[in-house]
N, C-alpha and C positions, 0 to 999 in steps of 0.2 A: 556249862558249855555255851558258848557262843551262838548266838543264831549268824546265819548265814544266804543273804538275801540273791535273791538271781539278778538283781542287776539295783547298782545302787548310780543318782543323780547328783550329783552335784548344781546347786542354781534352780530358782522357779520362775525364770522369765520365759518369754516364748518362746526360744528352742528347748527348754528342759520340756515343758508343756507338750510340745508338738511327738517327741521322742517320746513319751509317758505315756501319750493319747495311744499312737500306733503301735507303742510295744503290749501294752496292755488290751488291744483288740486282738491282737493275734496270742495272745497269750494272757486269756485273764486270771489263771489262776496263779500264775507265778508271782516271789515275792519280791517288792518294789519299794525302796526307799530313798526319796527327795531328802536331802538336805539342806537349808536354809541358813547362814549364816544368822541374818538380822530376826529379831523380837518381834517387830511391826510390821508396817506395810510401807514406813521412811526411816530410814535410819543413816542420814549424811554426817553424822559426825563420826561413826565409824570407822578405822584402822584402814579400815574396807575400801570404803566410798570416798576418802580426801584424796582424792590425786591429784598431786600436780606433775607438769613437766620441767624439767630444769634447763629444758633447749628452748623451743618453741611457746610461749603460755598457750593454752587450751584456749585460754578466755570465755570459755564456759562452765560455770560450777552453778548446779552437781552435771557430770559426766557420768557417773553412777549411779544405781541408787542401789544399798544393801537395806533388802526386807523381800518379805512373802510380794509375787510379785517382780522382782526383781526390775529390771530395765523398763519392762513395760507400766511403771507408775507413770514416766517420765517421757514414754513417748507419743508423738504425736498418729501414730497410726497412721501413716504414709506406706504406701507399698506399690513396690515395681518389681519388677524382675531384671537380674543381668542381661546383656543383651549378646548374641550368641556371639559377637567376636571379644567377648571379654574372655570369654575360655580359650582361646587359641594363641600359641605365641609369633610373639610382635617384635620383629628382630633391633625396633626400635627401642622397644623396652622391655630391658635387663629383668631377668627372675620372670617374666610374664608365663603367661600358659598354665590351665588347670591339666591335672591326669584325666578327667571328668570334660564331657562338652555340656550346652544346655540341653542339648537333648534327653540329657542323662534325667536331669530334673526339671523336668517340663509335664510329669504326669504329678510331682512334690507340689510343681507350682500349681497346679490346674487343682489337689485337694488345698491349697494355702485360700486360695481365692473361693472356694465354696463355702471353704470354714469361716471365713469373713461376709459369704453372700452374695458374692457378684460371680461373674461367669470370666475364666481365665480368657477366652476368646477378645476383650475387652483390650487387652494390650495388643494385640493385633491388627483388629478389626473394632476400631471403634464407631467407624462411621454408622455400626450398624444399633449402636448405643446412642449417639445425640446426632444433631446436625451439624456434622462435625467441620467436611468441608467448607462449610457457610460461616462456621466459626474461625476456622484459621485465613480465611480469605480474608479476612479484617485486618491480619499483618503480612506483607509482602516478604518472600524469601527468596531466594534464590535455589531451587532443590537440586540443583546440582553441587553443594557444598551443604544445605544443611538438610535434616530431616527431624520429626517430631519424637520424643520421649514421652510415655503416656504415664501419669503416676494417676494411681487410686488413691480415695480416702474416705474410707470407713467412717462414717460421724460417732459413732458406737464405739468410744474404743475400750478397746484389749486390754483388761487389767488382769494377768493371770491367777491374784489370788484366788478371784471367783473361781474361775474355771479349775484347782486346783480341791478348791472346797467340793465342789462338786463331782468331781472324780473320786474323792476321800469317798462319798456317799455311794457313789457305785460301785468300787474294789472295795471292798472290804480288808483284802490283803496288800493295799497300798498303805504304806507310811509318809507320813511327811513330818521330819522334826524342824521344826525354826531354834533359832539360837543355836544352831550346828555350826563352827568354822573345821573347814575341810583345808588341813596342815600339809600333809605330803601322804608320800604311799611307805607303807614299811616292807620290803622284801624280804620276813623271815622266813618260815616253816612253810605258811601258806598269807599270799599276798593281801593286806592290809589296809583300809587306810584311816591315818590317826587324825583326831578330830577333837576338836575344845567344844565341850559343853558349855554354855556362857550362864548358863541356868544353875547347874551345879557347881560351875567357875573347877572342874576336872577335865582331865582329856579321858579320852577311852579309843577304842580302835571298830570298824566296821570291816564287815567280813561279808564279800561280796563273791557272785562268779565273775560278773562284769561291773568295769565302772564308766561315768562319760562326766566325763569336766563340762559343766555347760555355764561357767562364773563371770565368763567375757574375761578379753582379752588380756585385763591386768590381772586379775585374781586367777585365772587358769593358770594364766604362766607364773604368779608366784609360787601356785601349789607346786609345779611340776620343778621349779627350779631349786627349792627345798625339799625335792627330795635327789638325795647326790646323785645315785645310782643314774636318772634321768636326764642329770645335768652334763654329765659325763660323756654321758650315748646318743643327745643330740647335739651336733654341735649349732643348728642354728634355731635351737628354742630362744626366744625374746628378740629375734630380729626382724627385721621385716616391719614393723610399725608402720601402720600406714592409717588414715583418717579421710574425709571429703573437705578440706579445705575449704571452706564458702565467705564468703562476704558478698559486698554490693560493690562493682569496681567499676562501671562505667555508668552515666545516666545520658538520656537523648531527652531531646524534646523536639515532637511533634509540630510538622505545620496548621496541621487542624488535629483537633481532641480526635481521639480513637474512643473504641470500645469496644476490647479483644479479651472477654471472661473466661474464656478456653483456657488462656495463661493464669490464671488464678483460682478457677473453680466454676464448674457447672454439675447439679447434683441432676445425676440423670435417674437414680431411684432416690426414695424418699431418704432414706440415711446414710447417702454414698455419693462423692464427688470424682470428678475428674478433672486433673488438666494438664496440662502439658511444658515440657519445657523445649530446646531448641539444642540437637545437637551437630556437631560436624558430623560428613558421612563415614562410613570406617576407609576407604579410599580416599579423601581429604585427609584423616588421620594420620593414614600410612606415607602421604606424600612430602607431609609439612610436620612426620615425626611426631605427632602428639598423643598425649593422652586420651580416656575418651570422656571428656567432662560434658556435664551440661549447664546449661542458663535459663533461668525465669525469665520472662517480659512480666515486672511487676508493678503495678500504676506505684505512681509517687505524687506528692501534692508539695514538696519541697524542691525547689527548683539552685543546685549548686550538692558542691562535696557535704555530704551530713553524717558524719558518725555521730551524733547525740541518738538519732533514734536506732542506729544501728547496736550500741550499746545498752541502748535500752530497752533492745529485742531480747538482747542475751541475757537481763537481769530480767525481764517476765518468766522465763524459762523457770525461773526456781519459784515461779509464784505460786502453782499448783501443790508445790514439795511442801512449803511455807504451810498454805494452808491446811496441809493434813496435818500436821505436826502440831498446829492452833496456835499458827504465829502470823499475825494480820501481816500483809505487805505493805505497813506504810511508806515506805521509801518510794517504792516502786510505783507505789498508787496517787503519791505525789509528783513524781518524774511523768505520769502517764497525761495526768491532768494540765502538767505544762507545755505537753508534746502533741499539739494540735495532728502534727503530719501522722506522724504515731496512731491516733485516734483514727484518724480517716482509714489508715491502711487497714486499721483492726476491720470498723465498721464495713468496705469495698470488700474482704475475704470472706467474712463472716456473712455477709446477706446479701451483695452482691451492688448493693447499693454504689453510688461514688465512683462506679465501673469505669465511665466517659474522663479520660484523662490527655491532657501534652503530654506531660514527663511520664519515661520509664528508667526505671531502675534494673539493670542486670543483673542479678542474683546466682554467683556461679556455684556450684557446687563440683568441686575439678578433682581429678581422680591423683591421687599421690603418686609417684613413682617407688617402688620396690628399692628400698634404700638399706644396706646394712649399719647404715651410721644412723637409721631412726630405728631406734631398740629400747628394752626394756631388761634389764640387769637389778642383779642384787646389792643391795646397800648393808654396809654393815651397822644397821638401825633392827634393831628386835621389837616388834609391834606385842602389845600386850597379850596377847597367846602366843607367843613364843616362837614364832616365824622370824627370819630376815625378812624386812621389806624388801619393796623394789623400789628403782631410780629410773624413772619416765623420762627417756631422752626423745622429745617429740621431736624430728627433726625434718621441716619444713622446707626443703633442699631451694638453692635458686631455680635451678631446674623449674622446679614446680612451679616458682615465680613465673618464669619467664614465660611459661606453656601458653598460660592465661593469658601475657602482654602481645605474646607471639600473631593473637588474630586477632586484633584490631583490627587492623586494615580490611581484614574479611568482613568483619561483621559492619563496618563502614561502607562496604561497597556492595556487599552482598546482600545487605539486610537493611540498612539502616537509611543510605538513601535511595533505597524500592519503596519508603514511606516518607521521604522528605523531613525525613529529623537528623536534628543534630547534636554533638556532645553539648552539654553544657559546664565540662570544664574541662581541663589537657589534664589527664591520669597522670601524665606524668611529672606532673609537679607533688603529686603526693604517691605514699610507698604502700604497695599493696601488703607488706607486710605487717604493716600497722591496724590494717581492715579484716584481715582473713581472721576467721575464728575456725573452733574443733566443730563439725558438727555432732558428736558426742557417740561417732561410729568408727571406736577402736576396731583394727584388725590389724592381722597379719604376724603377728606374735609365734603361732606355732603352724605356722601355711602347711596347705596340703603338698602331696610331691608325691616322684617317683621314686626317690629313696632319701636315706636321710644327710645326703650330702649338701641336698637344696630345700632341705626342709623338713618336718616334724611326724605327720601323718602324712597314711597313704588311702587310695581313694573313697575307702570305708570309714576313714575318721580315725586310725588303730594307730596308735603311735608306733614310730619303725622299731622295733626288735624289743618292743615292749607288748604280751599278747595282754589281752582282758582291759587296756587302759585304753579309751575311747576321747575324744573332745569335738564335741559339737558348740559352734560360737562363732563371732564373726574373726576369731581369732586364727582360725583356720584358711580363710580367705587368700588364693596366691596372689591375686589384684581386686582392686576397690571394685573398679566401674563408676557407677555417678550417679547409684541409687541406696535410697534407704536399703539396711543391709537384711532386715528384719525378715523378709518373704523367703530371703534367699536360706536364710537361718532355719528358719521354719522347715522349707521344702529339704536342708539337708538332714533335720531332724527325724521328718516323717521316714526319707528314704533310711535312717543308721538306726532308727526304730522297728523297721520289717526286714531289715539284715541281720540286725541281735536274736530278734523272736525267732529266725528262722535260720538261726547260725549258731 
């Protein structure tokens, strides 16, 4: 006879973690079992972890990581929270509006931020953490068009295999298999779902009361779109793709050198940073239609257009991955040593050193627009366990272009000369679509909703007219916003955590 577990996971990155943590406090006797796709703690060459897009490139690889651990091998431990008019709809932008406001998870985000160490109050009230105002006085704004975005960062970061090891040690009746790939759901007699052994190279099937996709955004929705019955009854699982857009697209320089660390990092406890970025108001937003992105001020010591170090941002990224795997980054470690500007920037973030700069570099991180031509569909490609792939249509709309070209003028006049700098080259002789990269935060795959006409689940995470099938990820997401998604991840894990245990 089968065993038959009270709530089984799919994914051990930080929303599988945070749902495991609070399902298991309110319920520790119950039986629990993670499944892990990957053998390790990196595994990018993986069925799993290659994604490309066929619209848009990424131009960041890995976007994934499949192992113990998942996502969080790979991320930088950056956290913010959405900010509350990302939950409200914006008759400027199509599909916007969560079922959920922040209020909803604003007690998610206050446990996200203790479990990391710092006090939620921090994105609010930072003044009461550094000397804050003293620090933004150093760059001239206009605050009637912009306002500040407060991002945390943990220097400790978040690898969940630990914390996964460690929970094994305290549940006794938790399980955690690796080498599990989670296929589709089977709706026979009693609901299923089938899964390849890679260990035994067999499938066999899991037999749960509850389940929660938590795979991110390409690997949930492939689960769900191989299985028919699913594909059928929503009709807009895989659309919606949406990303943060970032690159470097304007640079100024200063009449005399600055020294504005607020923008790049000030650690106000011993292994925690703060800083800030610059956003438009939601009233500028609503007037001039936009998005709600934001922007870095981040020193630069290159002075003109410079995509060498911009690409060579994006190929550091995989150096950490590299190294676990015990594969030197020579490439990159020779591109580093050629890259003077490169080196400074490392050195001004990392110790604060180099602070005093002319040049700034803009650094956008701009929120996508809700697009049903940016989707994710099935390929008739059969991945070695026995799936259809999927076909990554990232689709980078002009739209989205123009959002970003759209406030020049503001930040010219509102910002840029309050400090007496200027461009140092006309944007518009080069294409921001050639600068913009993924910042490697899939969403909107299977967005939350009020029913399944504008989307997937509803405000608990329960897929529409599917009971017992759950997805926590950033896949669920109805709009970006313009912050790492990771907190927000968290906070809706913790809240579909003490909903199951007590549902």
């Amino acid at each position: 006879m089968n065993k038959v577990y009270d709530l089984c996971v799919i994914g051990t990155g930080p929303s599988a973690l945070s749902l495991v943590e609070s399902y298991l406090k309110e319920k520790p006797l119950n039986q629990v079992i993670v499944l892990e796709a990957g053998e390790g703690l990196i595994d990018l060459d993986s069925d799993l972890s290659n994604r490309k897009s066929t619209v848009t490139d990424f131009k960041l690889d890995p976007t994934i990581n499949i192992g113990l651990g998942g996502t969080s091998q790979l991320w930088h431990n950056v956290l913010a929270p959405l900010d509350q008019d990302d939950f409200i709809t914006k008759s400027w932008v199509k599909q916007s509006g969560w079922p959920i406001q922040k209020n909803d998870l604003d007690p998610y985000y206050r446990k996200v931020s203790k479990f990391f160490g710092f006090d939620y109050s921090i994105f609010s009230s930072p003044e009461n953490f550094i000397d804050y105002e003293n620090e933004l006085s150093k760059v001239k704004y206009d605050q009637e068009y912009f306002e500040t975005k407060v991002f945390v960062h943990p220097l400790d970061y978040l690898r969940t295999n630990r914390n996964f090891i460690n929970l094994k040690k305290k549940y006794r009746n938790l399980t955690i298999k690796t080498g599990s790939v989670a296929l589709n759901f089977d709706f026979g007699k009693k609901l299923a779902l089938n899964v390849f052994d890679r260990k035994k190279n067999i499938k066999n099937k899991v037999y749960s009361i509850d389940y929660v996709i938590s795979a991110g955004a390409f690997n949930s929705t492939e689960i769900l779109l191989n299985t028919e019955q699913i594909k059928k009854g929503l009709p807009c699982l895989g659309h919606y793709l949406m990303d943060h857009p970032m690159g470097n697209f304007y640079q100024y320089e200063y009449k005399n050198p600055i020294c504005a660390k607020i923008f790049s990092g000030i650690k106000f406890e011993k292994d925690i940073k703060i800083k800030v970025a610059l956003r438009l108001k939601p009233e500028i937003q609503r007037k001039m239609k936009l998005g709600n992105f934001a922007f870095f001020l981040r020193p630069s010591f290159s002075k003109g257009f410079n995509n060498k170090t911009e690409n060579l941002k994006h190929k550091l990224l995989t150096v950490r991955s590299k190294l676990k795997q015990g594969n030197f980054p020579l490439s990159e470690t020779w591109d580093l040593i050629k890259d003077l500007n490169m080196v400074r920037q490392i050195i001004q973030y990392k110790t604060g050193l180099l602070s005093k700069h002319k040049l700034t570099d803009l650094m956008f991180v701009s929120e996508q627009r809700p697009s049903i031509e940016s989707r994710v569909v099935l390929s008739k490609k059969i991945n070695k366990y026995g799936n259809r792939r999927i076909d990554i249509k990232w689709n980078v709309s002009n739209k989205d272009i123009h959002d970003i070209e759209s406030i020049k003028e503001i930040i010219d006049e509102k910002l840029m000369s309050l400090n007496d700098a200027n461009q140092t080259y006309d944007p518009s002789e080069y294409n921001w679509s050639d600068r913009l990269t993924s910042a490697a935060h899939h969403l909107g795959t299977i967005r939350m909703s009020q029913d399944k006409k504008s989307g997937c689940v509803d405000k608990n995470l329960k897929l529409h007219g599917f009971d017992h099938i759950y997805v926590c990820d950033g896949s669920v997401f109805t709009t970006s916003g313009n912050a790492n998604p990771t907190m927000t991840c968290m906070a809706l894990s913790m809240r579909l955590g003490e909903y199951l245990a007590q549902n």
